[in-house]
One Martini backbone bead per residue (centre of mass of N, CA, C, O) as a GRO file, in nm:
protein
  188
    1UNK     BB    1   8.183  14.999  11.830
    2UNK     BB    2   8.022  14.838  11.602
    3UNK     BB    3   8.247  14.664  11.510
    4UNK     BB    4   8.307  14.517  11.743
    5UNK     BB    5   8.074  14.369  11.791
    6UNK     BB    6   8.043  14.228  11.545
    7UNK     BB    7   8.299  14.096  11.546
    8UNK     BB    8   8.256  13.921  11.805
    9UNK     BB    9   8.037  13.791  11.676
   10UNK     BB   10   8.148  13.662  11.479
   11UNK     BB   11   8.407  13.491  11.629
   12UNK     BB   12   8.104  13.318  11.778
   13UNK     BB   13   8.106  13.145  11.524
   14UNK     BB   14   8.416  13.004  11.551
   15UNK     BB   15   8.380  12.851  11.781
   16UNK     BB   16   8.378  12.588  12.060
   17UNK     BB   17   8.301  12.378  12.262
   18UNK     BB   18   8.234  12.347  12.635
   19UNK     BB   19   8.480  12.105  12.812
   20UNK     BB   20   8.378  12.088  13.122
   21UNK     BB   21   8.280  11.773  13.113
   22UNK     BB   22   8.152  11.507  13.104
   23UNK     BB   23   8.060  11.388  12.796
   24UNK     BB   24   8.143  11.479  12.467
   25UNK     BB   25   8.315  11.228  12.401
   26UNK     BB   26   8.215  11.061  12.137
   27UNK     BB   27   7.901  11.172  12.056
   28UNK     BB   28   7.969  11.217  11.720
   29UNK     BB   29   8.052  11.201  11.423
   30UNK     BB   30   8.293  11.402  11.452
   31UNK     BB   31   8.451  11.261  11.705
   32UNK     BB   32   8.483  10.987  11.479
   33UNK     BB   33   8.654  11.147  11.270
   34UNK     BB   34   8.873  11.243  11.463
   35UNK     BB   35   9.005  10.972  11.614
   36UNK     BB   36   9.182  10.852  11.404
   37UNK     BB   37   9.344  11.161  11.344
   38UNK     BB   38   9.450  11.146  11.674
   39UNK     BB   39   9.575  10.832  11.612
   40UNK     BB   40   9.812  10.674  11.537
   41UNK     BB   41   9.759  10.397  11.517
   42UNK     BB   42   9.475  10.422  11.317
   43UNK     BB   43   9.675  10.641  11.077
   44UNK     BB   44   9.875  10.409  11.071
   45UNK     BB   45   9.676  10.171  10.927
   46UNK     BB   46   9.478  10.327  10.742
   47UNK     BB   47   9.731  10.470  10.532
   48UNK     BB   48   9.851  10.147  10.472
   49UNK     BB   49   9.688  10.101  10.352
   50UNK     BB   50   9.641  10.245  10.081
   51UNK     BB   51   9.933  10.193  10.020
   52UNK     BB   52   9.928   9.877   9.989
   53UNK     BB   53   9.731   9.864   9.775
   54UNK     BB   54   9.859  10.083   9.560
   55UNK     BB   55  10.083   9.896   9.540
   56UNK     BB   56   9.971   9.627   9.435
   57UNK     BB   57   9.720   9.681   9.289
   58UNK     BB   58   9.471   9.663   9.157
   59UNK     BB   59   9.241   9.525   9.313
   60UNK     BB   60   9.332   9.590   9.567
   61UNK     BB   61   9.252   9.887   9.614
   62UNK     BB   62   8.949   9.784   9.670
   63UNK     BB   63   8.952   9.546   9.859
   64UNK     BB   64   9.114   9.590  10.104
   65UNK     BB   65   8.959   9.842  10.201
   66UNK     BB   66   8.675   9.713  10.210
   67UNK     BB   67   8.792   9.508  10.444
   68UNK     BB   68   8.795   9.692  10.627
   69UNK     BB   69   8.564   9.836  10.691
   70UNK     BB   70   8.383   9.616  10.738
   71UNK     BB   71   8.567   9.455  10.966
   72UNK     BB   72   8.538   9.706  11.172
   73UNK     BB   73   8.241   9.684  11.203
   74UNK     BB   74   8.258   9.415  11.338
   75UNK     BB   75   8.421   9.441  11.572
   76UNK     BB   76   8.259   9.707  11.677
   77UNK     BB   77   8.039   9.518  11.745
   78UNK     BB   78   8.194   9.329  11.948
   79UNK     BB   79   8.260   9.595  12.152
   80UNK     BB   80   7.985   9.692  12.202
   81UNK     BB   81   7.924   9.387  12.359
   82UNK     BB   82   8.209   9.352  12.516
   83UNK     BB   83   8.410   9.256  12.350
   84UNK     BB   84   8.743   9.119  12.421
   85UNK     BB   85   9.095   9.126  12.388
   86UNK     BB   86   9.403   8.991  12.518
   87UNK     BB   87   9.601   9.209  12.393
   88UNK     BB   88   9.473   9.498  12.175
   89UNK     BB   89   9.701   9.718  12.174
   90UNK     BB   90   9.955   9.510  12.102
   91UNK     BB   91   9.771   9.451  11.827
   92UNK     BB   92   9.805   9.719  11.747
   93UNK     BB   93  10.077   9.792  11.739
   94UNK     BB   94  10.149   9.525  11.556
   95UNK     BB   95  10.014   9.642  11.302
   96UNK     BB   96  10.186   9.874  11.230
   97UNK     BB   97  10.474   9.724  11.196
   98UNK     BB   98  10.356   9.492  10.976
   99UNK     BB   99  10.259   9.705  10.727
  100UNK     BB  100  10.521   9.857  10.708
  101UNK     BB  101  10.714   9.588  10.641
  102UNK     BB  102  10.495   9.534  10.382
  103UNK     BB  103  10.600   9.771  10.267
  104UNK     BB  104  10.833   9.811  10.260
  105UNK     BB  105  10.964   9.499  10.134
  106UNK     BB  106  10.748   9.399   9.919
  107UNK     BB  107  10.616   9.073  10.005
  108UNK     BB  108  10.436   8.869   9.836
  109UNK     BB  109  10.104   8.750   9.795
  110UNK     BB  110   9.828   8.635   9.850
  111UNK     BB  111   9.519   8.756   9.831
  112UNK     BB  112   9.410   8.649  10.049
  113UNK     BB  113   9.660   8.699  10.277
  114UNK     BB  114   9.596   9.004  10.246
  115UNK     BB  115   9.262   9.008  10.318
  116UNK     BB  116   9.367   8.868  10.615
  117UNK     BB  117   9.555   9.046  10.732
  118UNK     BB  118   9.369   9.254  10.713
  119UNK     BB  119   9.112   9.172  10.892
  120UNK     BB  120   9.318   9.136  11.137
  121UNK     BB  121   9.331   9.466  11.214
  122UNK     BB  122   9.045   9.568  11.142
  123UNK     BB  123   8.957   9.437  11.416
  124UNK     BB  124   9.118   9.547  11.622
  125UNK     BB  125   9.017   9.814  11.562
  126UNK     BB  126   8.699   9.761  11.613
  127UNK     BB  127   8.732   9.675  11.894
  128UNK     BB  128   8.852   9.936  12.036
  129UNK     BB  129   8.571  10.130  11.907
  130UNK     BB  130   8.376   9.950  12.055
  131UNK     BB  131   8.477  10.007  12.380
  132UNK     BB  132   8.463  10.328  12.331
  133UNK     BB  133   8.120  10.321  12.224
  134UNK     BB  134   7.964  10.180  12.468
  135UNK     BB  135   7.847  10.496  12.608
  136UNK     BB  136   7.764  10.602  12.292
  137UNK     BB  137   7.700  10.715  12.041
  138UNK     BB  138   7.801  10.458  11.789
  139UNK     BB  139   7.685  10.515  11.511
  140UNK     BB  140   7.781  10.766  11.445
  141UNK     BB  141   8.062  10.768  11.552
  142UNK     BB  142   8.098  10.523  11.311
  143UNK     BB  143   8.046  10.720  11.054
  144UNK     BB  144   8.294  10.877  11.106
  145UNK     BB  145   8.477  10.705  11.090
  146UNK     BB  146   8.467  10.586  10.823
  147UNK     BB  147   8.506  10.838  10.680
  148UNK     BB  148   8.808  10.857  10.764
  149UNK     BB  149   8.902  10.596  10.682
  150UNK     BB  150   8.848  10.676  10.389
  151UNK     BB  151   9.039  10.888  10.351
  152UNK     BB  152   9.310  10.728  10.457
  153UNK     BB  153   9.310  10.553  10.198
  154UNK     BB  154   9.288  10.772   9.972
  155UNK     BB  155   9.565  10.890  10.048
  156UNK     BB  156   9.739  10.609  10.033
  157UNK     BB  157   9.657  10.608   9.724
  158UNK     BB  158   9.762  10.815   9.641
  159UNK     BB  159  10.090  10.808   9.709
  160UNK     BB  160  10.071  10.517   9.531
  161UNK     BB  161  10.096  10.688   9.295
  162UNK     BB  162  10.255  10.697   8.963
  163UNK     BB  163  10.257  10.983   8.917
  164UNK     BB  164  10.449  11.018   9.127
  165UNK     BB  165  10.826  11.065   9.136
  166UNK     BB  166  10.845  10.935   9.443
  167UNK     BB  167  10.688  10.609   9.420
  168UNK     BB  168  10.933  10.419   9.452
  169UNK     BB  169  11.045  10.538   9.728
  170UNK     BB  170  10.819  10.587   9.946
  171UNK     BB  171  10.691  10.321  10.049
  172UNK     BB  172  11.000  10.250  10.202
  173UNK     BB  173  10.977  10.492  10.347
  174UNK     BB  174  10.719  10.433  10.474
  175UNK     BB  175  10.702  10.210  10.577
  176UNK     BB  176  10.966  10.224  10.784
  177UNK     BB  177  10.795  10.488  10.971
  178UNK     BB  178  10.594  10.289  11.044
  179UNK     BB  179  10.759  10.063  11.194
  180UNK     BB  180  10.916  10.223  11.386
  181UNK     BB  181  10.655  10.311  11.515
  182UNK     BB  182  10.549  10.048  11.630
  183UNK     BB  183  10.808   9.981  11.795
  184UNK     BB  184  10.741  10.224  11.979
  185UNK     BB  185  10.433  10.103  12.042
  186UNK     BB  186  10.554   9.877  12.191
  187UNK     BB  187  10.805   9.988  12.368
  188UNK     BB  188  10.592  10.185  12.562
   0.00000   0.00000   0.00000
C-alpha cells in the first residue's frame, strides 16, 4: 500500500500543466523554446542556416547563424509592434524551398549576398513570432526561441561537419528534402 502511494506520488512530480483553458501557450521561455522545434517551417529553415553556414565554411560558420538570430530579434520587435507584412506565411514557406535549393544546388554567392538571403528569411520569422507573442510575455518567450534557434543552427553545423563520412551526399539529400518540404508549404 505504501509502496503504491510513494509511485504515485513520484509519477506527481513528472506531470505536465492542465491546459483546461486558453492562455497557457507561449507564456514563458519553455513555450518558446519549443515553438521552433513544433513548427516545419521554423526548424527546417533554423536548421538549414546552421547547415548552409557549414557547407560554405570558414567566417560563414558564425556569420550566418548570427545575423539570423540578430534580424529575427528586429523582426520580432517589429512584429510586437504591430508591424506585418501581407503574404508573410507564404514568404515563410518560400524561404523553406529557397534555402533547401541552395544547400542543394550549393550555388556560390558573395558574403554580402549570402547575408542578405539570411537576413530577409529571418525577418520573415522573427516578424511572424512577433505577431505571435504580441498578446504574452514575449520577452520570455523570445529568449526561448532564440535558445532553440541557436541549437538548431549547431545541429546543422554538426550535419554539415567534414567529420561526418557522409556529408559530401548528406547537403545535397538534406537540401532537396527541404526543398520538397517548402514547396508542400507553398502549394498547401
Amino acid at each position: 500500500m505504501k509502496s503504491t502511494w510513494v509511485f504515485g506520488m513520484g509519477l506527481s512530480l513528472f506531470s505536465t500543466l492542465a491546459l483546461a483553458h486558453p492562455g497557457h501557450d507561449m507564456a514563458n521561455a519553455y513555450a518558446g523554446f519549443m515553438h521552433p522545434l513544433t513548427g516545419w517551417d521554423h526548424l527546417l529553415v533554423m536548421l538549414a542556416v546552421g547547415l548552409w553556414a557549414g557547407r560554405i565554411g570558414g567566417k560563414a560558420r558564425w556569420q550566418l547563424p548570427f545575423t539570423f538570430m540578430l534580424v529575427m530579434v528586429v523582426g520580432a520587435l517589429a512584429g510586437l509592434s504591430g508591424m506585418t507584412l501581407p503574404g508573410l506565411e507564404t514568404g515563410i514557406a518560400a524561404s523553406v524551398l529557397a534555402i533547401g535549393l541552395l544547400i542543394a544546388l550549393h550555388v556560390p554567392f558573395a558574403r554580402v549576398l549570402q547575408i542578405g538571403i539570411v537576413a530577409l528569411f529571418a525577418c520573415l520569422h522573427g516578424m511572424a513570432h512577433g505577431a505571435e507573442l504580441a498578446a504574452h510575455n514575449g520577452y520570455a518567450v523570445m529568449l526561448g526561441i532564440l535558445a532553440a534557434t541557436a541549437l538548431l543552427h549547431a545541429s546543422g553545423l554538426l550535419l554539415a561537419s567534414r567529420q561526418l563520412h557522409l556529408a559530401q551526399y548528406i547537403h545535397r539529400v538534406l537540401g532537396g528534402m527541404i526543398a520538397l518540404a517548402g514547396t508542400y508549404m507553398l502549394l498547401a
